[in-house]
C-alpha positions as CSV (number, residue, x, y, z in Angstrom):
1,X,15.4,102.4,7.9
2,X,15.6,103.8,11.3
3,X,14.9,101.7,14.4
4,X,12.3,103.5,15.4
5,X,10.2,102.1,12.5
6,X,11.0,98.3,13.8
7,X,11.0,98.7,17.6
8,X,12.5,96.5,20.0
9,X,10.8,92.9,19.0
10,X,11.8,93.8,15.0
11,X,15.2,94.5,15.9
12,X,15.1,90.9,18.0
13,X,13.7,89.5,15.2
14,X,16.4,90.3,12.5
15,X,19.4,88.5,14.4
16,X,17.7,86.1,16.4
17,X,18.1,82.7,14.4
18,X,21.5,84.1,13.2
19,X,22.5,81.6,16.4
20,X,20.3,78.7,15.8
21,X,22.9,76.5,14.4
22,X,25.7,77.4,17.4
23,X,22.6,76.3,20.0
24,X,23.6,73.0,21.1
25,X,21.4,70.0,22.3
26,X,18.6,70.8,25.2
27,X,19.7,74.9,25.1
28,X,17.4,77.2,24.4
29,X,17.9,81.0,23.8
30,X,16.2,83.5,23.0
31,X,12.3,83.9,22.6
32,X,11.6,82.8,26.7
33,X,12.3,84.5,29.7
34,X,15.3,82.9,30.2
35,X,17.6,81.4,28.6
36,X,17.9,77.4,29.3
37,X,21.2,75.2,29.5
38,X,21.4,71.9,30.5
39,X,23.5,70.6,33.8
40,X,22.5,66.9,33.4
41,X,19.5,64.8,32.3
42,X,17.3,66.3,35.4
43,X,18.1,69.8,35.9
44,X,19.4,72.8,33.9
45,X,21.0,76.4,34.7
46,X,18.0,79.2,33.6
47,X,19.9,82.4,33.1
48,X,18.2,86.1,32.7
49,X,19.7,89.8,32.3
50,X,18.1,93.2,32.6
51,X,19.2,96.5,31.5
52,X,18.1,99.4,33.6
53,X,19.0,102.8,32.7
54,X,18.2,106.3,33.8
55,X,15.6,108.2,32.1
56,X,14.6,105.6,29.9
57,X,13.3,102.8,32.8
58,X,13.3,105.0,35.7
59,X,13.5,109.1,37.4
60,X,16.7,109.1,39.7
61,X,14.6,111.9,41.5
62,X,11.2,110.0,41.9
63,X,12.4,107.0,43.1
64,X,14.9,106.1,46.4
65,X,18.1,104.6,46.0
66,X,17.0,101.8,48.4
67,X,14.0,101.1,45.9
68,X,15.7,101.0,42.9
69,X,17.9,98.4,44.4
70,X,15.5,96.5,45.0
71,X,13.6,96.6,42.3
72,X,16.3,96.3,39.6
73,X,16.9,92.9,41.4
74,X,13.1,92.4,41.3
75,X,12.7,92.6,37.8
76,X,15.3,90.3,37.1
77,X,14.3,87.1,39.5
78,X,10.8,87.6,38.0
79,X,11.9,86.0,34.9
80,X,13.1,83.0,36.9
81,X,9.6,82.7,38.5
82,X,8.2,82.8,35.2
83,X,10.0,79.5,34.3
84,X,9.1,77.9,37.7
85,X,13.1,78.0,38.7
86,X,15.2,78.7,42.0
87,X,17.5,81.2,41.5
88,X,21.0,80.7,43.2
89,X,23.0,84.0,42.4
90,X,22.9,86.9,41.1
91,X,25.9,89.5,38.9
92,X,25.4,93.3,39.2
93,X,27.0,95.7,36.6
94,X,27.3,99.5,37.0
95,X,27.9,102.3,35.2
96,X,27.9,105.8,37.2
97,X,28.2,109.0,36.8
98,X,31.5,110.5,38.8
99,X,29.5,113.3,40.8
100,X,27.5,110.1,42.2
101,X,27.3,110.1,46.1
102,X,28.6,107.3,47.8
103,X,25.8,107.8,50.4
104,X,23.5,107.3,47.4
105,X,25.1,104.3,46.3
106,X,25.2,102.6,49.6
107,X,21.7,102.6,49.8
108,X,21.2,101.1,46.4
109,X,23.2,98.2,47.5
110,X,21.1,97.4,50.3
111,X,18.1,97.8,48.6
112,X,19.3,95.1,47.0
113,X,21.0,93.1,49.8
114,X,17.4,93.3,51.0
115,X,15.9,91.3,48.3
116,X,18.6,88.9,48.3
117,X,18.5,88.1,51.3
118,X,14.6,87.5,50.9
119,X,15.0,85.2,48.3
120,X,18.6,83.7,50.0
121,X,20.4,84.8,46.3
122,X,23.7,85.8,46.8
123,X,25.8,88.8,44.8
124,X,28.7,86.5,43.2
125,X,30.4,89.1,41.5
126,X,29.5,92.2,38.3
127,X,31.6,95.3,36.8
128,X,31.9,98.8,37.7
129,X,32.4,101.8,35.2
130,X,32.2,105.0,34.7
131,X,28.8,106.7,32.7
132,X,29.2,109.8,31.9
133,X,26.1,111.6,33.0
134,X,23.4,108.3,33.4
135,X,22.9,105.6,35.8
136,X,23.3,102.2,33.8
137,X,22.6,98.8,35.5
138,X,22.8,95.7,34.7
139,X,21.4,92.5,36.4
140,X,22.2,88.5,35.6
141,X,20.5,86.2,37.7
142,X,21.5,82.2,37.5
143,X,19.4,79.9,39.1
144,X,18.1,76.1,38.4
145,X,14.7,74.0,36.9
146,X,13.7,70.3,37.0
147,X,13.9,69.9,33.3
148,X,10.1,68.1,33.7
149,X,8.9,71.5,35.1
150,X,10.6,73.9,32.9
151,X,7.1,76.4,31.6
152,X,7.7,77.8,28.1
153,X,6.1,80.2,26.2
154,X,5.6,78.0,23.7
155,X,3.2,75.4,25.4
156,X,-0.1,77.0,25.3
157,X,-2.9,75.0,24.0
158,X,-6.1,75.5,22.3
159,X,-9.3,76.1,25.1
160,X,-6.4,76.8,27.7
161,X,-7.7,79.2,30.2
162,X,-6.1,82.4,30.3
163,X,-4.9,83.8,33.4
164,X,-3.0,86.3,36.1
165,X,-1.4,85.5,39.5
166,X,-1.9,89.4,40.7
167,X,-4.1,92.6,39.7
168,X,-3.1,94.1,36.9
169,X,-2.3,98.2,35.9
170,X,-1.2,98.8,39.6
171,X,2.6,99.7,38.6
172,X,1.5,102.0,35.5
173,X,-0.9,103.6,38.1
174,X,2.0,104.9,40.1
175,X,3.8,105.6,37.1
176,X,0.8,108.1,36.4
177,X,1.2,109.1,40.0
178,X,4.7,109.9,39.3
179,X,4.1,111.6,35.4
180,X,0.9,113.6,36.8
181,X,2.8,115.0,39.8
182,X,-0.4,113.4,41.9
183,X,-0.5,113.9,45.6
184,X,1.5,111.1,46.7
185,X,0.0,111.1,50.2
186,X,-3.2,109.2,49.8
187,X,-3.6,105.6,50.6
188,X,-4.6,105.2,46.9
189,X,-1.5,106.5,45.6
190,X,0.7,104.9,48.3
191,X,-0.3,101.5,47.6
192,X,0.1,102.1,43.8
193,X,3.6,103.8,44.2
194,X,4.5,100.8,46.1
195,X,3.7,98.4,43.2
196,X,5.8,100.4,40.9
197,X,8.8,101.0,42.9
198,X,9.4,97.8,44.7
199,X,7.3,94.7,43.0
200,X,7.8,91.6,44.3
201,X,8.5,89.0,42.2
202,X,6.1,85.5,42.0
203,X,9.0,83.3,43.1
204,X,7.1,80.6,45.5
205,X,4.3,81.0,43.2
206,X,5.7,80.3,39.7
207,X,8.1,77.2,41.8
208,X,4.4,75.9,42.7
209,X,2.8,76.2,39.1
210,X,5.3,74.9,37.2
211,X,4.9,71.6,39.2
212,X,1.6,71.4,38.0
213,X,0.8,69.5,35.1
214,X,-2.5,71.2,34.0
215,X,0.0,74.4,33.4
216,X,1.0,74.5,29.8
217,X,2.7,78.3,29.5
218,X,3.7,81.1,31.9
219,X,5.8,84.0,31.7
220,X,6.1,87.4,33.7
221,X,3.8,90.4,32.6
222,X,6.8,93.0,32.2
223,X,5.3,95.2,29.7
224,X,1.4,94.3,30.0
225,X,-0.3,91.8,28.8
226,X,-1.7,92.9,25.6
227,X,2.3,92.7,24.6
228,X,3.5,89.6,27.0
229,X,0.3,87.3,25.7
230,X,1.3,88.0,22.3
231,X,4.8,86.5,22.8
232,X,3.2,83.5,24.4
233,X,1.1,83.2,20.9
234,X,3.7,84.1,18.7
235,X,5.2,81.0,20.3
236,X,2.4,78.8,20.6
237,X,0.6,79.5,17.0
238,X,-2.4,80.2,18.5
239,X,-5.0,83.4,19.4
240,X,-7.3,84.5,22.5
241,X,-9.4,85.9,23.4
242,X,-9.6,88.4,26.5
243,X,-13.1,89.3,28.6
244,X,-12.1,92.8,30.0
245,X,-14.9,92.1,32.8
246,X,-12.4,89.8,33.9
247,X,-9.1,92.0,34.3
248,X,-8.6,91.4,38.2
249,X,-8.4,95.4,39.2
250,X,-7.1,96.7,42.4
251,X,-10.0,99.2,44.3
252,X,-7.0,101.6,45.1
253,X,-6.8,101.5,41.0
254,X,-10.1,101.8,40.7
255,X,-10.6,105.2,42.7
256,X,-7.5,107.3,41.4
257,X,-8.4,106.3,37.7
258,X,-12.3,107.7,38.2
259,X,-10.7,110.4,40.1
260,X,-8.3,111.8,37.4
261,X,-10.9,110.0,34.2
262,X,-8.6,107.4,33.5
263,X,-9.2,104.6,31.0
264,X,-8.6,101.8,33.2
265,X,-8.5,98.9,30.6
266,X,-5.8,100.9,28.3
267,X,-3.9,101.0,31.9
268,X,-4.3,97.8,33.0
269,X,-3.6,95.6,30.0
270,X,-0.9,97.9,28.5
271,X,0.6,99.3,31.3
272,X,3.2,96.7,32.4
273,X,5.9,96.3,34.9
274,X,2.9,94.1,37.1
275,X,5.7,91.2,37.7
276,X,2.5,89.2,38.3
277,X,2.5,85.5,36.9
278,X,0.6,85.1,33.0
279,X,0.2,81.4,32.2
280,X,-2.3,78.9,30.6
281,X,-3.9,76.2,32.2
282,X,-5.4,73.0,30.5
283,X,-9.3,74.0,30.8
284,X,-9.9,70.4,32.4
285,X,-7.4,70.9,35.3
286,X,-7.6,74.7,36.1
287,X,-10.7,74.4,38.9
288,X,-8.7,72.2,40.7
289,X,-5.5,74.3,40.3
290,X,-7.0,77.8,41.1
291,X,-8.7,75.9,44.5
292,X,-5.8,74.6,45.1
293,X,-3.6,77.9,44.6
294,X,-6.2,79.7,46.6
295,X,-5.3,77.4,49.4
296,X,-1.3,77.7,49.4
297,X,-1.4,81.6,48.7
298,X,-4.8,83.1,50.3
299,X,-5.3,84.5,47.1
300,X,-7.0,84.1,43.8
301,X,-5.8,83.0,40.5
302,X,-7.6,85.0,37.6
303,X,-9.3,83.8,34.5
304,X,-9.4,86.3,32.4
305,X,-9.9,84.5,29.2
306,X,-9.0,81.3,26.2
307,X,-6.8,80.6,23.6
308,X,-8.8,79.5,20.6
309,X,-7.3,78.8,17.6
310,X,-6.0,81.4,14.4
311,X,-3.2,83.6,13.7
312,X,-1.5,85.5,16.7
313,X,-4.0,87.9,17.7
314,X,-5.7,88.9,20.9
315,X,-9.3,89.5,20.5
316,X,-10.5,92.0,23.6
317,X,-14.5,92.1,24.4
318,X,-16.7,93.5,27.2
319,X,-20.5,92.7,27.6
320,X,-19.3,90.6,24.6
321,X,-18.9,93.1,22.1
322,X,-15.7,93.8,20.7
323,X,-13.6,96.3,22.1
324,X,-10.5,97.7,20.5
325,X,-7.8,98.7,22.9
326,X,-4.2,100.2,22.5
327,X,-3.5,96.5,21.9
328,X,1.0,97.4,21.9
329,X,2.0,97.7,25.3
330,X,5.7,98.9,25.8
331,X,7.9,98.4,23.0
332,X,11.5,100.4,23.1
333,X,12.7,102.0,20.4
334,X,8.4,103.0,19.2
């Protein structure tokens, strides 16, 4: 069997609770955003890494060494937001290529000095290597949680509201930009380039929610939310249901996918790489919550739908009739 039959989640799957009985008390490993160890009875260390390499997560050509600095650090303390945590330091591993300018490289490195100093994480320490033709990166990020805040993806709950911290399909439409060779001077495609090559990652905003009692799962949307919502019901045991009329759509994604007759819904729920917050909310508490998000952030928080009860499945409609969607989002290895 090759692993292209499996993908990326199969091949997770097949050594995943090979572990379980080496996982002491109050860890938890894989199947979350991070990975969970305990510091005392309040607080634990939450610890991610990312893999980033060339040609498979990003064109050394079509993006600046200053934004893929950024952004490889971006992706990285998004998975602390998505567990409501502080991150406190970050490790950066390199492989590159010998011909590599050291111009090039300087830049990348304050890319990511930029975001660090956003977010007050320091660089602690990482490796260096030599590739031999690829940029390879690698990103840890340690931070902290209140063990009473910690957001799972387990939690969800059945009539939880669905929802989204940000618009969603903004990043895959500046991929497209990138892939179609668009004009890259319009305002449209600016803004859309912007979401794809430097994100920002939902730190204040996932520290707020996950003090909120009403919110009973989160995670990041990495890889769009027809994928990241399944996780959350994989974990949870449950199903939803998703009202397309509700997808919170950007009007700078709006015009460039009418321009060039894209489907927008295939974009926006399988596209990924949004690094906007996807969580459910107790149906009793969420009013007061979005109001009361509204308030803190000036913006909205989005309901775009329920988790009812059934096998893991996400059930898509529009003018309340069925739709069927490319329902996989991104999946290595597929």
């Amino acid at each position: 069997m090759k692993l292209n039959k499996i993908g990326e989640f199969g091949f997770i799957a097949r050594f995943s609770d090979k572990f379980n009985d080496l996982i002491k008390n109050g860890q938890k490993g894989i199947g979350d955003d991070c990975a969970v160890i305990p510091k005392n009875k309040n607080t634990s260390f939450i610890i991610t890494t990312d893999l980033l390499v060339e040609d498979v997560h990003f064109k050394k050509e079509k993006i600046s060494a200053f934004e893929l600095g950024y952004k490889s650090l971006a992706v990285n303390l998004s998975d602390i937001a998505a567990m409501g945590g502080i991150a406190n330091s970050s490790f950066l591993s390199v492989g590159i290529p010998k011909n590599t300018d050291v111009e090039w490289l300087d830049e990348f490195i304050s890319g990511y000095q930029k975001l660090s100093e956003k977010y007050n994480v320091p660089l602690l320490g990482g490796d260096t290597t030599k590739s031999p033709d690829m940029l390879v990166i690698n990103i840890c990020v340690v931070g902290e949680i209140e063990n009473k805040k910690t957001k799972y993806r387990s939690g969800a709950k059945n009539n939880d509201i669905i929802c989204v911290t940000d618009f969603l399909g903004d990043s895959a439409g500046g991929l497209n930009v990138i892939l179609n060779n668009l004009p890259d001077n319009e305002d449209d495609a600016k803004y859309l380039l912007k979401k794809h090559l430097m994100p920002e990652p939902e730190i204040f905003a996932g520290q707020w929610l996950a003090s909120q009692k009403g919110v009973n799962a989160m995670m990041d949307v990495s890889d769009g939310i027809s994928s990241d919502l399944k996780h959350i019901l994989d974990a949870s045991k449950c199903a939803a249901e998703i009202n397309l009329e509700n997808i919170p759509l950007s009007d700078e994604l709006k015009n460039i996918s009418e321009k060039n007759n894209w489907n927008i819904y295939d974009i926006s729920v399988s596209g990924g790489e949004d690094y906007c917050l996807l969580l459910t909310v107790d149906k009793e508490k969420f009013q007061e919550i979005a109001q009361n998000f509204q308030t803190k952030f000036n913006r909205q928080l989005f309901k775009i739908g329920r988790i009812i009860e059934g096998s893991p499945e996400i059930y898509f409609f529009k003018n309340n009739k069925n739709i069927d969607l490319n329902k996989k989002g991104y999946n290595h290895f597929k």
